[in-house]
C-alpha positions in Angstrom: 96.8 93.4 91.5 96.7 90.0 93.4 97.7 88.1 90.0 100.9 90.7 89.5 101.8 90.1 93.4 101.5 86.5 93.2 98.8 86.2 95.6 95.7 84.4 95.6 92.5 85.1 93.7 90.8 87.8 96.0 87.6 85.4 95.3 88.6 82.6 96.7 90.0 83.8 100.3 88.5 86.1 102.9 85.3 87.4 102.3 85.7 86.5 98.3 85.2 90.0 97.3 87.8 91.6 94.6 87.7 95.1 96.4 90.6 96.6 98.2 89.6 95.1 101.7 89.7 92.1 100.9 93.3 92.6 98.6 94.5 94.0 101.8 93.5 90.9 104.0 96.5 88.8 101.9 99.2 91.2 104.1 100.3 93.2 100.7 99.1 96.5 102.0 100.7 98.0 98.6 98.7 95.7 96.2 95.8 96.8 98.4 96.6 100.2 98.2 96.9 100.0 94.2 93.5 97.9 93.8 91.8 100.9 95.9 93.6 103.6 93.5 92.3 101.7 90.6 88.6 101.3 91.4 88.4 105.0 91.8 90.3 105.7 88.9 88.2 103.8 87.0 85.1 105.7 88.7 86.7 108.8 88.0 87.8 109.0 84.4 84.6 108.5 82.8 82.8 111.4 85.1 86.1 113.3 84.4 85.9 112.2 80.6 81.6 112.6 80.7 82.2 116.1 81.9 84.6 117.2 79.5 82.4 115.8 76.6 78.9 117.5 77.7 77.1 120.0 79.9 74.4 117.8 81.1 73.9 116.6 83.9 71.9 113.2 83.7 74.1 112.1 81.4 77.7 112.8 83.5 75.2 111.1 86.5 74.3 108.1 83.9 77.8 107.4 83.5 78.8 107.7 86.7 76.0 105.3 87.5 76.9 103.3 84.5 80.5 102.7 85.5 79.6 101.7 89.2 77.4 99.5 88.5 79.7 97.8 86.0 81.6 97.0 89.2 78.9 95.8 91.0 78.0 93.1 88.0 80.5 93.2 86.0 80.2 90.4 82.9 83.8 89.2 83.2 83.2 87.8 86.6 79.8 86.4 86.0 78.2 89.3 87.3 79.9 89.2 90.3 81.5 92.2 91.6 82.9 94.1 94.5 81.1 96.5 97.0 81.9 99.4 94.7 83.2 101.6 97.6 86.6 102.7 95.5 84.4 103.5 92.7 81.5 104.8 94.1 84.4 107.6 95.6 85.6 108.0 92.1 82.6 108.5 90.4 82.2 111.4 93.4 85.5 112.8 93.1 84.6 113.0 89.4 81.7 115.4 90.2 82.8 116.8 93.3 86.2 116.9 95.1 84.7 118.3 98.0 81.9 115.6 97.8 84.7 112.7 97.7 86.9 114.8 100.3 83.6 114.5 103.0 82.6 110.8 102.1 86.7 110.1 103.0 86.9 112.0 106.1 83.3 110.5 107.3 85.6 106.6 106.2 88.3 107.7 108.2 87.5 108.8 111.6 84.5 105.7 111.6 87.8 103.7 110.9 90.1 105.0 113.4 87.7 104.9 115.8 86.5 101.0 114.9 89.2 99.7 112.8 86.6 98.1 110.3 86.3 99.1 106.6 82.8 97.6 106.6 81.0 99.9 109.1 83.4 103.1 108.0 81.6 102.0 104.4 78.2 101.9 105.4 78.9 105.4 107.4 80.1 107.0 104.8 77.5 105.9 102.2 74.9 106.9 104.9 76.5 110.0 105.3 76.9 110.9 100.8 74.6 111.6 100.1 73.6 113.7 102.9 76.9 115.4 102.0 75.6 115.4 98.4 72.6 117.4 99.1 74.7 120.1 101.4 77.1 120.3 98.4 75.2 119.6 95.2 71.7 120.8 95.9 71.8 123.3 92.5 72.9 119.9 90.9 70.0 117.6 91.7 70.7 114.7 89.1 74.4 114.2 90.9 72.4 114.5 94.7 70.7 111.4 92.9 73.5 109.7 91.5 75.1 109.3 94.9 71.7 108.7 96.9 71.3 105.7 94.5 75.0 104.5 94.8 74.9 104.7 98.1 71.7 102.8 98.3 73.7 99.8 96.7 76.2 99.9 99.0 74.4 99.4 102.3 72.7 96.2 99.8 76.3 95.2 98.9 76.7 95.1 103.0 74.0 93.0 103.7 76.5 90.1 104.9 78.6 93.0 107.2 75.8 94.4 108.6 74.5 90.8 109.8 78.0 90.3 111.0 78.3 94.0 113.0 75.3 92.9 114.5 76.0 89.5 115.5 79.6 91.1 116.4 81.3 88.9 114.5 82.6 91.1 111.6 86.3 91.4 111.5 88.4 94.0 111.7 92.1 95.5 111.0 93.9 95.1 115.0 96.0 98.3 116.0 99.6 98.2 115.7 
């Protein structure tokens, strides 16, 4: 989306990370917007897709895993990836609308109340699989699935977290 707004390569400003976030720090909220809707389309279709192929479970979970983790490290980019939030709530509104529905309402009060992305991340992927288990408990392969993205998440934080605790992370300032 940055290349077809004219902006710069998401990698080399900000926090150098090709997720929405980032996107969104260049002042095109819409190209922000459309990078978010494509990670979790591209979480979502191959659950959706998975699920309309077979009826079993660890495999629709091995995609989903497969396809976040191919944002993660993906081989295009030298293995370097994004955070995998977008997709990680693809991948869950693939298995679960009410799943993804939770994990977004957990993002945006954590947001309205902090106005950063990064901590209303790290919420909500505390909060998944949690949600996951309330949700998904006959379904214990998906329960997995998001306990182990979310896992990779908080990792994928490692730099925000230093920075929420130092209290130097940045944030989006009210209007």
């Amino acid at each position: 989306m940055s290349k077809v707004y004219g902006l710069p390569d998401p990698r080399t400003v900000g926090s150098g990370n090709i997720g929405a976030t980032n996107v969104a720090r260049s002042g095109k909220k819409s190209a922000a917007i459309l990078t978010l809707l494509g990670d979790a389309f591209k979480g979502w279709l191959p659950v959706w897709l998975a699920l309309q192929s077979v009826d079993v479970m660890w495999v629709v979970a091995s995609v989903g895993l497969a396809v976040f983790f191919g944002h993660l490290y993906p081989i295009f980019h030298k293995f370097k990836g994004g955070k995998g939030v977008a997709t990680a709530l693809g991948v869950m509104l693939g298995v679960s609308g009410w799943l993804a529905l939770g994990a977004v309402l957990v993002w945006v009060v954590v947001f309205a109340a902090s106005r950063i992305s990064s901590l209303s991340a790290l919420v909500a992927a505390v909060a998944a699989p949690i949600i996951a288990w309330f949700l998904l408990s006959p379904y214990p392969d998906y329960v997995w699935m998001v306990l182990v993205m979310s896992m990779f998440l908080i990792w994928r934080h490692k730099t925000n977290i230093r920075k929420l605790l130092n209290g130097t992370e940045s944030g989006f300032k009210k209007k």
